[in-house]
LUMDO-200066 format. One record per residue (C-alpha): residue in three letters; x, y, z. Coordinates in steps of 0.001 Angstrom, whole numbers. Layout:
REM residues N
r | xx | yy | zz
ALA | X | Y | Z
...
***
This chain:
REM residues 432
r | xx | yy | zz
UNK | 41717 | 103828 | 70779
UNK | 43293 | 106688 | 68876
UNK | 46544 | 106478 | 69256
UNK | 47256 | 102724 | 67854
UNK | 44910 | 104315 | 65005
UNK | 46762 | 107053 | 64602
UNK | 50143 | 104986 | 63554
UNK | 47933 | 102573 | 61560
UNK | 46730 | 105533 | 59565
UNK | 50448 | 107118 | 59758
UNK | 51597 | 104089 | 58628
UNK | 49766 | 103772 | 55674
UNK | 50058 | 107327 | 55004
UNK | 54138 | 106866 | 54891
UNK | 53840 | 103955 | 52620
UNK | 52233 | 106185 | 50342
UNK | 54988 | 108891 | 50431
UNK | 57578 | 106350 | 49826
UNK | 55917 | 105363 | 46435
UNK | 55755 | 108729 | 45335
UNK | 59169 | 109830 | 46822
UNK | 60702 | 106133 | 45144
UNK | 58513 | 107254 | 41596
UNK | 59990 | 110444 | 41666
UNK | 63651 | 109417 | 41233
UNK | 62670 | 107585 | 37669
UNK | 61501 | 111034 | 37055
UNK | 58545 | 113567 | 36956
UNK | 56441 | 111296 | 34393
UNK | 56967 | 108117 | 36647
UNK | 55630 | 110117 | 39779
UNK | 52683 | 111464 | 37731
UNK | 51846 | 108089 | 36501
UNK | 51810 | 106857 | 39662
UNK | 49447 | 109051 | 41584
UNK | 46971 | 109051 | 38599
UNK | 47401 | 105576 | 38583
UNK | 46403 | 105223 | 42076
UNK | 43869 | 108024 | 42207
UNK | 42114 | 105211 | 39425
UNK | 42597 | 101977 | 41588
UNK | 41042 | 104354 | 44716
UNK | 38118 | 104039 | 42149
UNK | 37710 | 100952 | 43175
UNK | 38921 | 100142 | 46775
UNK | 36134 | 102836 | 47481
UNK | 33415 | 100214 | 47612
UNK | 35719 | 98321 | 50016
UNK | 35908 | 101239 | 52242
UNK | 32363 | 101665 | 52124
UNK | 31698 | 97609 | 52843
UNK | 33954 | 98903 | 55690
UNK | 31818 | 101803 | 56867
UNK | 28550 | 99445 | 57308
UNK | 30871 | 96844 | 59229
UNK | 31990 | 99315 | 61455
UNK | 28512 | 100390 | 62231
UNK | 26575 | 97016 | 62603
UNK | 29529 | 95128 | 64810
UNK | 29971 | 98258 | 66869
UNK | 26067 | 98400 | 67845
UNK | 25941 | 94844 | 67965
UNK | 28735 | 94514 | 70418
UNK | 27905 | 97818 | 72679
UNK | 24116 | 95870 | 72796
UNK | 26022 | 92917 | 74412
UNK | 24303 | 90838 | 70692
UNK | 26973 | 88461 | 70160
UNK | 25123 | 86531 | 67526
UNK | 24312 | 90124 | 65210
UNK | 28060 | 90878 | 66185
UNK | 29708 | 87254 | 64642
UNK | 26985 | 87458 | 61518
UNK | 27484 | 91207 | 60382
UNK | 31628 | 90404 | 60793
UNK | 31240 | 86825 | 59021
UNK | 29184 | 88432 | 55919
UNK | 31167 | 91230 | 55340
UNK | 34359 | 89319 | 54908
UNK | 32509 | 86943 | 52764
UNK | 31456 | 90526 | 51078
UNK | 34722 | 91174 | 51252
UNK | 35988 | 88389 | 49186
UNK | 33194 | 88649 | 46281
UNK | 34118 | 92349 | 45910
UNK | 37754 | 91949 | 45864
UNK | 37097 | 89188 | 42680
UNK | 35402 | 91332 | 41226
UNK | 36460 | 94662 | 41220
UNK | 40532 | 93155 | 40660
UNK | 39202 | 91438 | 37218
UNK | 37257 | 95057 | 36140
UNK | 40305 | 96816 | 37139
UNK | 42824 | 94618 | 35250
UNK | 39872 | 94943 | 32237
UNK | 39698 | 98657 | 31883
UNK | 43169 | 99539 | 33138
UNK | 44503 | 99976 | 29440
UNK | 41569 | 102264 | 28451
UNK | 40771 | 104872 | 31294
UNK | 44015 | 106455 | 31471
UNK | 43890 | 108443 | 28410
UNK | 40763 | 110458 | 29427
UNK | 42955 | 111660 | 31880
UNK | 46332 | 112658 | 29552
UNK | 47559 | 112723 | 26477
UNK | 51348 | 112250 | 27487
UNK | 52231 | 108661 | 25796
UNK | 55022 | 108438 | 28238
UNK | 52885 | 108753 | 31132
UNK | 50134 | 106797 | 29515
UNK | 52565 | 103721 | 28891
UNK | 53982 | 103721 | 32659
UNK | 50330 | 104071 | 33924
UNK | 48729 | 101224 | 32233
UNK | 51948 | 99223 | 33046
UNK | 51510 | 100354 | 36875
UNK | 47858 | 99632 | 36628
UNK | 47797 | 95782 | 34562
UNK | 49727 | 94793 | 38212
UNK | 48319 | 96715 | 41172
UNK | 45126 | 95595 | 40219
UNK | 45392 | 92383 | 41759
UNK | 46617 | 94313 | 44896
UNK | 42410 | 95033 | 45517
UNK | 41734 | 90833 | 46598
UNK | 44138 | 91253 | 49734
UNK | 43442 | 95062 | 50119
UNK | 39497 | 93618 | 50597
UNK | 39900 | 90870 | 53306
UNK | 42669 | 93221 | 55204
UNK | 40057 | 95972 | 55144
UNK | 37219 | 94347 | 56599
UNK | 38473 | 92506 | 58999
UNK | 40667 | 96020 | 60625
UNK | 37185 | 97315 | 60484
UNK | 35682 | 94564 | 62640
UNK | 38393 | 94496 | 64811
UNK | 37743 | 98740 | 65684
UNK | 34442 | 97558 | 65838
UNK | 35383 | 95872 | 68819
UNK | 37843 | 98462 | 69919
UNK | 41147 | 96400 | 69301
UNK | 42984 | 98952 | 67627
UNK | 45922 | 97498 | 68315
UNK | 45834 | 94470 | 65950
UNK | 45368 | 96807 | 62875
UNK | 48078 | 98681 | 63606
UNK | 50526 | 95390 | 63698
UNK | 48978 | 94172 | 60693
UNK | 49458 | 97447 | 58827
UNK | 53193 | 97748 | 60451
UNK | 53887 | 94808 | 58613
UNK | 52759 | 95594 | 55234
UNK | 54291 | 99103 | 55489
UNK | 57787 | 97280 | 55922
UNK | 57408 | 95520 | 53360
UNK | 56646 | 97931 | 50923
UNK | 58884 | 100155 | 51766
UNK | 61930 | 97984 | 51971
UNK | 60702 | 96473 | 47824
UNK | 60190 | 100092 | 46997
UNK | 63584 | 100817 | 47678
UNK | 64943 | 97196 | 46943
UNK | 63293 | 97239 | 43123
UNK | 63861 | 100719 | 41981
UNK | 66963 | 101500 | 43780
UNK | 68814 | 98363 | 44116
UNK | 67841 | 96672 | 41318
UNK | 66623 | 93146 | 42938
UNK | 65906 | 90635 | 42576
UNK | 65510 | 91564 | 38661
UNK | 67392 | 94924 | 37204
UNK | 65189 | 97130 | 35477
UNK | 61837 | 96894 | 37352
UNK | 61372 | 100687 | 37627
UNK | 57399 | 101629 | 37999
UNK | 57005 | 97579 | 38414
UNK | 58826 | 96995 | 41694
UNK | 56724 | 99672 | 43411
UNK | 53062 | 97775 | 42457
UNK | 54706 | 94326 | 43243
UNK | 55847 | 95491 | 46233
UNK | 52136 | 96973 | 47555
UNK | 50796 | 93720 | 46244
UNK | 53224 | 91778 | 48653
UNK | 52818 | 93865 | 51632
UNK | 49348 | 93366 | 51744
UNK | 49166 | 89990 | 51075
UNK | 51149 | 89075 | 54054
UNK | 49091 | 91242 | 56407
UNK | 45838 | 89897 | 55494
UNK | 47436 | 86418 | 56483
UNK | 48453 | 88078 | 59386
UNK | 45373 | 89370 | 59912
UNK | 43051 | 86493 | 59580
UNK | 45047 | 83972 | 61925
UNK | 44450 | 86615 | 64632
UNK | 40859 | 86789 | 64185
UNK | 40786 | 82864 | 64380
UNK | 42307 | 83758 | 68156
UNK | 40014 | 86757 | 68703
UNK | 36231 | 87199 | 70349
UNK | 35404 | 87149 | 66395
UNK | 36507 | 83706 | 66065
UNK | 32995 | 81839 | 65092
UNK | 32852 | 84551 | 62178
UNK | 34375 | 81290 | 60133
UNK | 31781 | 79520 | 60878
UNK | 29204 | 81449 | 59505
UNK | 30735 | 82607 | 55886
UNK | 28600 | 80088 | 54233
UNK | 25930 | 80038 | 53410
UNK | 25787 | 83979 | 52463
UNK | 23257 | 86127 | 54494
UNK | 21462 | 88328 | 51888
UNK | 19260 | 89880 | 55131
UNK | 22862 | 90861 | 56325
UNK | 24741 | 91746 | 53650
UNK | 21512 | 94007 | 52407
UNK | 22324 | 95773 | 56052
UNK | 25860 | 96238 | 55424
UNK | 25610 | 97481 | 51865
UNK | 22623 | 99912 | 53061
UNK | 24824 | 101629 | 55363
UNK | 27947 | 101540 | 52991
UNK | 26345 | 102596 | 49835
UNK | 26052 | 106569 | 51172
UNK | 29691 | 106288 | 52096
UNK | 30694 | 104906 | 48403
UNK | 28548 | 108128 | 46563
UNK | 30490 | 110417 | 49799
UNK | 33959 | 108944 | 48259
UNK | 33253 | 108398 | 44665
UNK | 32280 | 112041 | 44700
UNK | 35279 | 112853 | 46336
UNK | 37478 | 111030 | 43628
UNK | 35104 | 112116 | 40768
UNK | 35948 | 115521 | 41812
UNK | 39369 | 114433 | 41900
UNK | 39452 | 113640 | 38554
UNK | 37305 | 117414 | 37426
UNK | 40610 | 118768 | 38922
UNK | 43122 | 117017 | 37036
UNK | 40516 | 118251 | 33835
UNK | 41672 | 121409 | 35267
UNK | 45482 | 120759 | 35688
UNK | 45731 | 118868 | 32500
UNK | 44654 | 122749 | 30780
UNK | 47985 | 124837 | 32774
UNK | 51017 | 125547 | 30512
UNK | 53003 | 122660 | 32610
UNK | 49925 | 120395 | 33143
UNK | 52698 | 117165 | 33690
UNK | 54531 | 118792 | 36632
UNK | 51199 | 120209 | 37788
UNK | 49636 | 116754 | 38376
UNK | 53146 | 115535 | 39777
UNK | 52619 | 118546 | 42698
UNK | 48790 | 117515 | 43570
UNK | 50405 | 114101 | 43355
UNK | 52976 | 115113 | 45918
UNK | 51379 | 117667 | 47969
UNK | 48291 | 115084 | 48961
UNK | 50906 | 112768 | 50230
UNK | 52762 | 115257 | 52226
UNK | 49283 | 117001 | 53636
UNK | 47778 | 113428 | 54313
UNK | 50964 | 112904 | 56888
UNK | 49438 | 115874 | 59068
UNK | 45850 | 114757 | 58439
UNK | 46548 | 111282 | 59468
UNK | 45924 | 111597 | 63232
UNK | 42266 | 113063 | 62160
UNK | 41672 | 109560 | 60244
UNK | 42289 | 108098 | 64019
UNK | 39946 | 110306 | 65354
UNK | 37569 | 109821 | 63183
UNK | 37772 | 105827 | 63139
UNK | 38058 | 105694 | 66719
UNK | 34765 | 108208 | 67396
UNK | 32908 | 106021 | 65022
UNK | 33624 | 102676 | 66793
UNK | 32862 | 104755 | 70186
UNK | 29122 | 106481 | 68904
UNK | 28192 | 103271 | 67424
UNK | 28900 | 101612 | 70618
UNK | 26866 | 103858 | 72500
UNK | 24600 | 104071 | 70497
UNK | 23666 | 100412 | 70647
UNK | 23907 | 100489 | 74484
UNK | 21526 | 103634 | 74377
UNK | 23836 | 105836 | 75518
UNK | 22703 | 108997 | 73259
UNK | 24308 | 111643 | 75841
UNK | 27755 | 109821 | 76202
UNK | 27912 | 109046 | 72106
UNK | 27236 | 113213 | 71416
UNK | 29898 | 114212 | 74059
UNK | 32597 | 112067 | 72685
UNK | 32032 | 113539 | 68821
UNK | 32550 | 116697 | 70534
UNK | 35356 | 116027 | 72605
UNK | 37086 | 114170 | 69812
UNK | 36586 | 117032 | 67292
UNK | 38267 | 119876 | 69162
UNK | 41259 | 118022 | 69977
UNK | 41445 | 117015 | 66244
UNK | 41002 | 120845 | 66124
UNK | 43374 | 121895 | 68321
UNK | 45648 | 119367 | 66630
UNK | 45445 | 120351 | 63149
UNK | 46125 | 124148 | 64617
UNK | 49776 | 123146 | 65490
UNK | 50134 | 120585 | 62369
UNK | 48820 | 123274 | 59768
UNK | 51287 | 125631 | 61403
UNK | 54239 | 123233 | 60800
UNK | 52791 | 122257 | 57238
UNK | 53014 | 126376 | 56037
UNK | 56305 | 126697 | 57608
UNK | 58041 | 123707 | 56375
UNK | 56142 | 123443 | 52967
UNK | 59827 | 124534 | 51021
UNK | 61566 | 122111 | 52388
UNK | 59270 | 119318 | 52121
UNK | 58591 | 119949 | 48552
UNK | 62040 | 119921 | 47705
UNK | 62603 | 116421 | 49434
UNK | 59888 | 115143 | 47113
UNK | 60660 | 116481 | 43916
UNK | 63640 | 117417 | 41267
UNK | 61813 | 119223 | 38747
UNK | 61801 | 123248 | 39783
UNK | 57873 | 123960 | 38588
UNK | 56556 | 120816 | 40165
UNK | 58407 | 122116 | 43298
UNK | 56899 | 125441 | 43048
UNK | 53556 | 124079 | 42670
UNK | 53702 | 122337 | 45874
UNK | 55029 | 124473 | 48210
UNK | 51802 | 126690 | 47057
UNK | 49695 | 123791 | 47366
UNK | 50882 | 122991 | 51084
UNK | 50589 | 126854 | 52002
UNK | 47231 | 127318 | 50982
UNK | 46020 | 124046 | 52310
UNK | 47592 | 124615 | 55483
UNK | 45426 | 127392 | 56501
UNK | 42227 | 124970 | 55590
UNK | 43421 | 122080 | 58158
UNK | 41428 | 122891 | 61095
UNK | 38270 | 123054 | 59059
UNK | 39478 | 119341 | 57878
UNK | 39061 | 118592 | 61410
UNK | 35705 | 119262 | 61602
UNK | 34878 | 117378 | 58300
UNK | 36505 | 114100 | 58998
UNK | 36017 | 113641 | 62962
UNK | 32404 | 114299 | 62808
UNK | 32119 | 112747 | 59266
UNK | 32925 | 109526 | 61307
UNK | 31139 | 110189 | 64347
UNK | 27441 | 110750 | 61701
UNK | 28729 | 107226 | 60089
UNK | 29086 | 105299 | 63396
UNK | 25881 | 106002 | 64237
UNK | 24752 | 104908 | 60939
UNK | 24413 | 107971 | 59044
UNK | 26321 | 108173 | 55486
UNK | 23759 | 109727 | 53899
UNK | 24252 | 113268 | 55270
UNK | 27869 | 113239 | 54403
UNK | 27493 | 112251 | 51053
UNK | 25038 | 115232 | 49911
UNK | 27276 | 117774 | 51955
UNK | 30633 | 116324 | 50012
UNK | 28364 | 116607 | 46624
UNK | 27670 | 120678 | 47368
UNK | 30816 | 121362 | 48536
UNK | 32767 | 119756 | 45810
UNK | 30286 | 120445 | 42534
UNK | 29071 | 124001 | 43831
UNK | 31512 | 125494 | 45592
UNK | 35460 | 123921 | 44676
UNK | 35162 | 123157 | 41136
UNK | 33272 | 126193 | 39800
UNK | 35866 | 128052 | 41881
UNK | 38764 | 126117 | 40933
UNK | 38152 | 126525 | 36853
UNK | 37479 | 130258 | 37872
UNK | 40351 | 130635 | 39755
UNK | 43075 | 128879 | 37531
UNK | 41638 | 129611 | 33916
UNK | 40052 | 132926 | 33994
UNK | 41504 | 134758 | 36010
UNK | 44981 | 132918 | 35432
UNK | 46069 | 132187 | 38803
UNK | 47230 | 128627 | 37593
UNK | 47515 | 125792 | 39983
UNK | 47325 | 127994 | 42974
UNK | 43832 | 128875 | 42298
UNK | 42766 | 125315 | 41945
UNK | 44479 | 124990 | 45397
UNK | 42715 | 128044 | 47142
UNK | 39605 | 125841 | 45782
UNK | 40490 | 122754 | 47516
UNK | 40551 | 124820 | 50987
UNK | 37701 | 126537 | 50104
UNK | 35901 | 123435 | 49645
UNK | 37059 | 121885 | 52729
UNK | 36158 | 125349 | 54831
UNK | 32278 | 124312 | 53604
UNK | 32824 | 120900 | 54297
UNK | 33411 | 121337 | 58065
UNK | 31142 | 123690 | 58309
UNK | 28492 | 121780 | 57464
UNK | 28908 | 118730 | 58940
UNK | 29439 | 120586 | 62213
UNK | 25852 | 121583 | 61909
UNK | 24462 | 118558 | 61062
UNK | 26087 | 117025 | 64347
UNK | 25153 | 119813 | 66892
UNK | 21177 | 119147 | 65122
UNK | 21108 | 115773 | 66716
UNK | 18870 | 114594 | 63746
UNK | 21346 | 111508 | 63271
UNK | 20570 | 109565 | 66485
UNK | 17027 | 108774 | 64696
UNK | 18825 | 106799 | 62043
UNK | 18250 | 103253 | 61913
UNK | 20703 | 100430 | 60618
***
């Protein structure tokens, strides 16, 4: 399953990169804008993700049980799910778009190209939903493949209007910051099309005939197993935003943000064959799991792991050495650049501990446990990076570097301790 996973998750990962890269050449306060501006929306697409996690989960078990029924009923609710969230959380996020951005800076240039950024992606989160749900069932099922066309598609079309809008003017001159949301908005909307015609042809076909009426009994299992996994992430991006608090207080704060901006991009290129893994070991444990097959779901976290290990050995390797380059591909500005290449250094060296994090991360959730996850990801982040990280840059004045050494830090913890939770075993009692 990995390997269609791995170019999904590449994929997305390059689509990402070409927003940042296309931001950049309107400047330093464009690219800023945008990855603050994104790092808000992730906000929200986190409960998404998390809807995601329980789908994952309850289809996978259902299907490795051979219980077609709990199989077409947790896939049919979540995409109704799906659709009630994506409502929702686009109309909040089109609400409060002109109001959280200042917490974050007080540069009125940035502030002015984020809200405008913001007002439009927001609408991106109603396709972003349904597309989201339905990958998940599909690696439920392990079809990785259809994801990965889905996802092809919406990467080339937002990368050909990235570069159409901002570069080539079209179909309207002057876009700028504009052409990059429309463009992630369009992408996405023609996948989930995409997307849902081929479930109407898949083994998850009756799940439209069971979106109405809604299943609260379901939808309370779903959101049971996904709520962990939204605290896991909204810690994650909470802590996210302690460390632009941090940034925003450096002499060059702007260009500082721009390189975290930049350098997660770059870093989540290498890191993107560990969100395979990890997908792919989740669908796998949950699927033995169901069929009772405790010694065959703990071998494959393993086995999956140290490859991701063994992976991010050679990737982190590549990372430190080509860190100059790559930063200079990204950026114009000479301090943003030099905040980067120390940011890919330093997180280089952290990578294989990554591996560890995210692959078993997604082997614990398979099997149904979030919780576990989310408390490690709270002590790493609140105990261990962002004490360090204000330490580190502010007192003793090692600038953005020492909020990076933080970040590695953190992840070093991470890894560890989800490693021990795995080898404990404690996690095939869960129940979903």
């Amino acid at each position: 399953m990995s390997w269609p996973l791995m170019l999904t998750t590449v994929a997305g990962s390059i689509t990402s990169m070409v927003d940042i890269q296309v931001a950049g050449l309107l400047g330093s306060t464009a690219q800023a804008a945008v990855g603050l501006s994104e790092q808000i929306l992730f906000l929200f697409m986190i409960f998404v993700l998390s809807v995601g996690v329980g789908t994952t989960a309850i289809v996978s078990r259902g299907y490795g049980a051979g219980d077609l029924s709990d199989t077409i009923d947790g896939t049919a609710q979540s995409i109704s799910l799906a659709v009630i969230m994506g409502l929702g959380l686009a109309a909040v996020a089109f609400a409060v778009s002109q109001f959280v951005l200042p917490i974050f800076s007080s540069s009125s240039a940035m502030l002015d190209l984020g809200r405008l950024y913001l007002s439009i992606f927001a609408s991106f989160l109603l396709p972003f939903s349904l597309l989201s749900i339905v990958n998940a069932a599909f690696r439920a099922i392990g079809d990785a493949k259809t994801p990965l066309a889905v996802v092809l598609v919406s990467t080339g079309i937002c990368i050909a209007g990235d570069y159409l809008t901002v570069v080539g003017n079209w179909p309207v001159p002057g876009l700028g910051i504009r052409g990059i949301a429309f463009s992630a908005l369009a992408g996405n909307t023609v996948a989930t099309g995409l997307a849902l015609w081929r479930l109407s042809r898949s083994p998850l076909k009756d799940s439209f005939n069971r979106l109405w009426p809604l299943s609260p009994a379901m939808m309370r299992r779903v959101v049971h197993i996904g709520i962990p996994s939204a605290l896991h992430r909204l810690n994650w991006s909470a802590a996210v935003f302690a460390l632009f608090f941090i940034l925003a207080r450096l002499s060059h704060p702007v260009q500082a943000i721009a390189s975290w901006t930049v350098g997660i991009r770059i870093e989540s290129i290498v890191f993107m064959p560990l969100m395979a893994l990890s997908m792919a070991v989740s669908s796998i444990v949950g699927q033995n799991v169901g069929a009772r097959q405790i010694r065959r779901a703990y071998e494959a976290g393993w086995r999956t792991t140290w490859a991701g290990v063994v992976l991010m050995v050679v990737l982190g390797t590549a990372l430190f050495a080509g860190a100059d380059p790559l930063a200079r591909l990204m950026s114009h500005d000479a301090t943003a650049i030099e905040y980067t290449i120390g940011y890919l250094r330093i997180n280089a060296l952290s990578e294989p501990f990554l591996a560890l994090a995210m692959v078993l991360s997604g082997a614990l959730q398979g099997a149904g446990d979030t919780r576990t996850p989310m408390w490690i990801s709270v002590l790493c982040n609140w105990l261990v990076r962002l004490p360090l990280a204000w330490l580190l840059a502010l007192t003793f004045g090692l600038g953005a570097n020492g909020c990076w050494i933080a970040m590695a830090l953190g992840v070093t913890c991470f890894g560890l301790l989800v490693s021990w939770r795995f080898a404990s075993g404690d996690w095939i009692k869960v129940r979903v």
